[in-house]
N, CA and C atoms as an extended XYZ file, in Angstrom:
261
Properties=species:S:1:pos:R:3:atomname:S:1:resname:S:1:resid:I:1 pbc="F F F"
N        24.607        6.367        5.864 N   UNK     1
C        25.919        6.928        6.089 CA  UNK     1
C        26.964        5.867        5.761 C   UNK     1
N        27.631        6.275        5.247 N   UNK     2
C        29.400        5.174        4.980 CA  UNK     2
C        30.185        5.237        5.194 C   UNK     2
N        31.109        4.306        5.485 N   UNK     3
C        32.469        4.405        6.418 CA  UNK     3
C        33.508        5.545        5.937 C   UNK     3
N        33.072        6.221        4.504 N   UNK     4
C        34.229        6.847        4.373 CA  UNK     4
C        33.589        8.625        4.819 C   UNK     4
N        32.350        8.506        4.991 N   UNK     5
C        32.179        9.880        5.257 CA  UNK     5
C        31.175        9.918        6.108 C   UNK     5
N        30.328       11.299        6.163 N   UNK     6
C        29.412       11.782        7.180 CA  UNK     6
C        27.917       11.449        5.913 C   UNK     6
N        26.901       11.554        6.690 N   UNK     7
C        25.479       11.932        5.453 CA  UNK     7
C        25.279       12.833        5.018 C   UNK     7
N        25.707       14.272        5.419 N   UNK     8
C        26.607       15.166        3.845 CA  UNK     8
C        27.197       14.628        3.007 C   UNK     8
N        28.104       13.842        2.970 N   UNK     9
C        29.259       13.898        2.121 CA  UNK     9
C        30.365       13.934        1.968 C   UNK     9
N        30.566       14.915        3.489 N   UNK    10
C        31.468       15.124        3.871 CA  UNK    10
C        32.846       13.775        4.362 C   UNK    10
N        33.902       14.623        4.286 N   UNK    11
C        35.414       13.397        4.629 CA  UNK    11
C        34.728       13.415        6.118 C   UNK    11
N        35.342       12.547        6.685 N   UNK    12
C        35.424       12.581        8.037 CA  UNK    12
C        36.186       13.723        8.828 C   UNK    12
N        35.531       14.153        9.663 N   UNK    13
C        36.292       15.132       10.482 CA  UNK    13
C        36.215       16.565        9.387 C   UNK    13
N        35.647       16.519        8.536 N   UNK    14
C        35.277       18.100        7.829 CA  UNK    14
C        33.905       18.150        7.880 C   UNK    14
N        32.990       17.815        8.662 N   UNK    15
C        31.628       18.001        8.506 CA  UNK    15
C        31.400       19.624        9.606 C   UNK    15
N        30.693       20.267        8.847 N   UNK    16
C        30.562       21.979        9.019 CA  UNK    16
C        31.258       22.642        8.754 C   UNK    16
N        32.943       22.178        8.543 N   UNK    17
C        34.140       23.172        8.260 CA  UNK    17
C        33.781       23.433        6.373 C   UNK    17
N        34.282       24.911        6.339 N   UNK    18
C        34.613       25.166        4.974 CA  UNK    18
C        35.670       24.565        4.339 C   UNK    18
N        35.698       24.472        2.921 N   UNK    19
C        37.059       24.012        2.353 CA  UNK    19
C        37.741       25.203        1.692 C   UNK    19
N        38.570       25.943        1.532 N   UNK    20
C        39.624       26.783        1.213 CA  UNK    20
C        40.357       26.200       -0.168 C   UNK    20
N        40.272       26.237       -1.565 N   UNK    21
C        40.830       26.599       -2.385 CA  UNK    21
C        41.533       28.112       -3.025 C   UNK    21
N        42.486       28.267       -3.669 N   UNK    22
C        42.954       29.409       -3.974 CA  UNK    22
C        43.258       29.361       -5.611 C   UNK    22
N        43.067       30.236       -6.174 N   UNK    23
C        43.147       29.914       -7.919 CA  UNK    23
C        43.695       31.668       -8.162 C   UNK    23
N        44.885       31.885       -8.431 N   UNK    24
C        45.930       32.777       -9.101 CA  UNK    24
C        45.814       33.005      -10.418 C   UNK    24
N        45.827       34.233      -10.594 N   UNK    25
C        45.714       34.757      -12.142 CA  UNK    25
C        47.087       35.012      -12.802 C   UNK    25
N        46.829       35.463      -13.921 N   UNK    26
C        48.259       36.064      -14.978 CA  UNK    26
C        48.292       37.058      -14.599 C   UNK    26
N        49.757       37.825      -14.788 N   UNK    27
C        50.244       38.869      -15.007 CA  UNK    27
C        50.913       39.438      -13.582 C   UNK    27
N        52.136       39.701      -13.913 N   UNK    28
C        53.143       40.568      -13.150 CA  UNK    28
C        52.448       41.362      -11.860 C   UNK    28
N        51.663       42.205      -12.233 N   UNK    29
C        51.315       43.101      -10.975 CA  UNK    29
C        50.159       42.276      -10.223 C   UNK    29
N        49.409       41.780      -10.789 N   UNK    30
C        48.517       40.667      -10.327 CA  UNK    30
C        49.541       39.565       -9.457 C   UNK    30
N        50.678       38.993       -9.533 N   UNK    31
C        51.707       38.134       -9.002 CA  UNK    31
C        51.752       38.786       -7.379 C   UNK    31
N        52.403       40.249       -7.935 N   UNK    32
C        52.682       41.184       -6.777 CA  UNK    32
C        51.295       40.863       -5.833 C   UNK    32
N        49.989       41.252       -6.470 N   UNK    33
C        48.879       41.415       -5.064 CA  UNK    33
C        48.889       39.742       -4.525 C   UNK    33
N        49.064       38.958       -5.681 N   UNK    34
C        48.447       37.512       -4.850 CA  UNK    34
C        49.378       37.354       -3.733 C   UNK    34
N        50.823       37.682       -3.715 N   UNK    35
C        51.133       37.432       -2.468 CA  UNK    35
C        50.963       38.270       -1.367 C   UNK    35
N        50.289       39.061       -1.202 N   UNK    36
C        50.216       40.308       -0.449 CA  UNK    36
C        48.784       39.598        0.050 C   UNK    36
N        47.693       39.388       -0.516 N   UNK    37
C        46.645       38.414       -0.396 CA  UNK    37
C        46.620       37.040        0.196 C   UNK    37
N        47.888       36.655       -0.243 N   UNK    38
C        47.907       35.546        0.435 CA  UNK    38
C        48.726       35.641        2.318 C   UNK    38
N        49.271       36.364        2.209 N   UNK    39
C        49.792       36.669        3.632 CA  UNK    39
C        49.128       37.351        4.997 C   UNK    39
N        47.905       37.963        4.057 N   UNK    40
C        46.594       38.338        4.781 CA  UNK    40
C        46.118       37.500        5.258 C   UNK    40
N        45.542       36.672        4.215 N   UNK    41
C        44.572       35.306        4.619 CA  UNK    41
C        45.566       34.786        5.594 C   UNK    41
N        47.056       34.433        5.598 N   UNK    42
C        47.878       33.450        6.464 CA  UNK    42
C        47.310       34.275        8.103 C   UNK    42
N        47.965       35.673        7.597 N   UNK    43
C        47.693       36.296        9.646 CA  UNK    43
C        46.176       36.169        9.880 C   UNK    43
N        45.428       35.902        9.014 N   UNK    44
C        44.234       35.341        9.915 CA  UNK    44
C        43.646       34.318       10.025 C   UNK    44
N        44.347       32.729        9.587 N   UNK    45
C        44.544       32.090       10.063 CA  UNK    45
C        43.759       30.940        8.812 C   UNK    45
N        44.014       31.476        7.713 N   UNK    46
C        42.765       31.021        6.564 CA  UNK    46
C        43.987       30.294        5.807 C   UNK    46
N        44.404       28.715        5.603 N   UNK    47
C        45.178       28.123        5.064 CA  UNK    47
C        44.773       27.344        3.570 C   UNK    47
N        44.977       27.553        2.418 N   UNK    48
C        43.724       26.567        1.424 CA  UNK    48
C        44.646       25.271        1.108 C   UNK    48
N        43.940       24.396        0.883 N   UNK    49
C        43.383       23.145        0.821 CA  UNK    49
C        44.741       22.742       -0.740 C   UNK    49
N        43.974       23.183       -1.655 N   UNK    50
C        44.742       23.471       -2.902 CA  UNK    50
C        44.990       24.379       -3.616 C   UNK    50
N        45.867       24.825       -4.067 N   UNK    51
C        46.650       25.906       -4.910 CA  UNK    51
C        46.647       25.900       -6.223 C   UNK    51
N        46.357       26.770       -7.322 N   UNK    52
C        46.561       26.721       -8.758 CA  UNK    52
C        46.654       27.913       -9.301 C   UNK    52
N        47.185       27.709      -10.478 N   UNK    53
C        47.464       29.768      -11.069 CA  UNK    53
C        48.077       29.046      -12.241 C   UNK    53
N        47.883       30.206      -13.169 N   UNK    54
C        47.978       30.308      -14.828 CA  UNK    54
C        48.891       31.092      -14.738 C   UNK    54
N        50.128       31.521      -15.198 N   UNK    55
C        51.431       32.285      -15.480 CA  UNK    55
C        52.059       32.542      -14.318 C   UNK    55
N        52.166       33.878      -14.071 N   UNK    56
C        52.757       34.206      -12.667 CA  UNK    56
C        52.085       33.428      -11.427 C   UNK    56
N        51.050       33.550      -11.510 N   UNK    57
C        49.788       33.203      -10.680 CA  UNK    57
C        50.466       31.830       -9.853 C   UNK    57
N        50.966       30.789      -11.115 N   UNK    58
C        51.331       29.831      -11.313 CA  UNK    58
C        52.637       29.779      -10.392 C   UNK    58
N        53.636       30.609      -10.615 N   UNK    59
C        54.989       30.866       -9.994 CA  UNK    59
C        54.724       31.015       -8.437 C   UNK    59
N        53.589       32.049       -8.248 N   UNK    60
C        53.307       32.895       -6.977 CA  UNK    60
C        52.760       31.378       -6.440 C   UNK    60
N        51.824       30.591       -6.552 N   UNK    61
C        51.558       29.370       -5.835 CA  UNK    61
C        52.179       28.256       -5.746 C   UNK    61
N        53.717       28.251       -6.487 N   UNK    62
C        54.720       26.980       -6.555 CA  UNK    62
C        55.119       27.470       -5.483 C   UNK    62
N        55.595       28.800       -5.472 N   UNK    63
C        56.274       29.407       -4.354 CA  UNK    63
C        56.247       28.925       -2.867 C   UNK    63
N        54.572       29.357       -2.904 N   UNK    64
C        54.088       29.062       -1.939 CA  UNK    64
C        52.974       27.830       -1.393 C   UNK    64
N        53.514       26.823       -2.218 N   UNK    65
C        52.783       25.469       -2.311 CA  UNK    65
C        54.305       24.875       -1.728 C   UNK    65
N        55.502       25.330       -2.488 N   UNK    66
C        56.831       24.793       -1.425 CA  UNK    66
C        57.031       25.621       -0.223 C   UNK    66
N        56.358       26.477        0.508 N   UNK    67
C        56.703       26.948        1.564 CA  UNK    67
C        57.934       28.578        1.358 C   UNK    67
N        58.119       28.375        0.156 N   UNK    68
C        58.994       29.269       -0.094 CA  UNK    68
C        58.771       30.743       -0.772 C   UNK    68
N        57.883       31.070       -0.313 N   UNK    69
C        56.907       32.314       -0.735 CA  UNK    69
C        57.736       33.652       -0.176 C   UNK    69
N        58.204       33.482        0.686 N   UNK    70
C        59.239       34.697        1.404 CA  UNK    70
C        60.432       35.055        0.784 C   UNK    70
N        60.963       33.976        0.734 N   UNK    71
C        62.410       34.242        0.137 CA  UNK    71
C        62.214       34.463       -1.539 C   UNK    71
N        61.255       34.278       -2.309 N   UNK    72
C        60.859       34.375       -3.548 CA  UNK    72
C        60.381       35.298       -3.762 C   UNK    72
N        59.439       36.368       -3.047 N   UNK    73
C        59.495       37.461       -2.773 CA  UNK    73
C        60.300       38.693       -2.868 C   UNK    73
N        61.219       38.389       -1.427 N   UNK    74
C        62.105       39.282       -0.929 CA  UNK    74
C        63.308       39.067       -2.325 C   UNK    74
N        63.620       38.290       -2.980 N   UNK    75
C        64.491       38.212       -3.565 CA  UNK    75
C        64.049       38.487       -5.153 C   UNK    75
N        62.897       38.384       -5.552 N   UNK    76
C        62.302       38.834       -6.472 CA  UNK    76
C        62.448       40.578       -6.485 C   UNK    76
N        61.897       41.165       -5.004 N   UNK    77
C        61.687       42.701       -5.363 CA  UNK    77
C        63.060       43.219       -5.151 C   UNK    77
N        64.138       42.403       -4.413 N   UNK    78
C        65.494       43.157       -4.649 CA  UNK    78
C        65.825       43.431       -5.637 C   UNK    78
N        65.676       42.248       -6.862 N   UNK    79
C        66.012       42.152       -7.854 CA  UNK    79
C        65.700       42.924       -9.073 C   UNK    79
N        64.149       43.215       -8.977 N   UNK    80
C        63.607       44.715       -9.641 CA  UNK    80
C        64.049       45.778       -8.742 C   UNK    80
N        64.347       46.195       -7.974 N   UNK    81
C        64.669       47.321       -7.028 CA  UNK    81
C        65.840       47.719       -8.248 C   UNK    81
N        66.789       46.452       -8.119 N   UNK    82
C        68.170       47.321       -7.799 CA  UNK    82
C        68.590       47.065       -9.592 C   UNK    82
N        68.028       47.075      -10.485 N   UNK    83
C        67.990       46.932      -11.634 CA  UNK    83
C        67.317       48.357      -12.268 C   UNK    83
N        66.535       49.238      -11.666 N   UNK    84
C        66.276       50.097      -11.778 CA  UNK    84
C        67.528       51.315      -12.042 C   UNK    84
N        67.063       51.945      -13.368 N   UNK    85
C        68.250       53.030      -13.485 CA  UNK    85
C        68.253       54.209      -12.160 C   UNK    85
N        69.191       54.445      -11.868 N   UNK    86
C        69.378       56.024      -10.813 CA  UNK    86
C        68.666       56.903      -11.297 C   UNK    86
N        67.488       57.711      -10.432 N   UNK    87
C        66.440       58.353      -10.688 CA  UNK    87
C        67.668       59.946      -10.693 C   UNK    87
């Protein structure tokens, strides 16, 4: 065993815990579910480790790699809302 870990392998203080990565795809409606996905995992208490995404994917985890996943959101779907022609 060595000072920097357990005889797994493991860091210190992660020996039995899982590690949580998250990896985001392309495309617009795909953007839409990852955060809807990701706010799931938050209410149950599932936080990841590291964040990455290819296009939107990419946007949707800056977002929420700065904490700012809400207001990027909410201000995103106003913004398609109200850009929409009168039905």
């Amino acid at each position: 065993m060595s000072a920097e870990g357990t005889e797994s392998g493991a860091p210190n203080g992660l020996e039995g815990r899982g590690r949580v990565g998250l990896a985001l795809g392309r495309g617009a409606a795909k953007g839409w579910s990852h955060i809807g996905v990701i706010r799931r995992r938050e209410a149950r208490g599932v936080h990841p480790e590291i964040v990455c995404g290819t296009s939107m994917g990419a946007v949707v985890g800056a977002a929420y790699a700065a904490g700012r996943l809400v207001q990027s959101s909410s201000s995103a779907h106003a913004s398609s809302s109200s850009s929409r022609p009168a039905a």
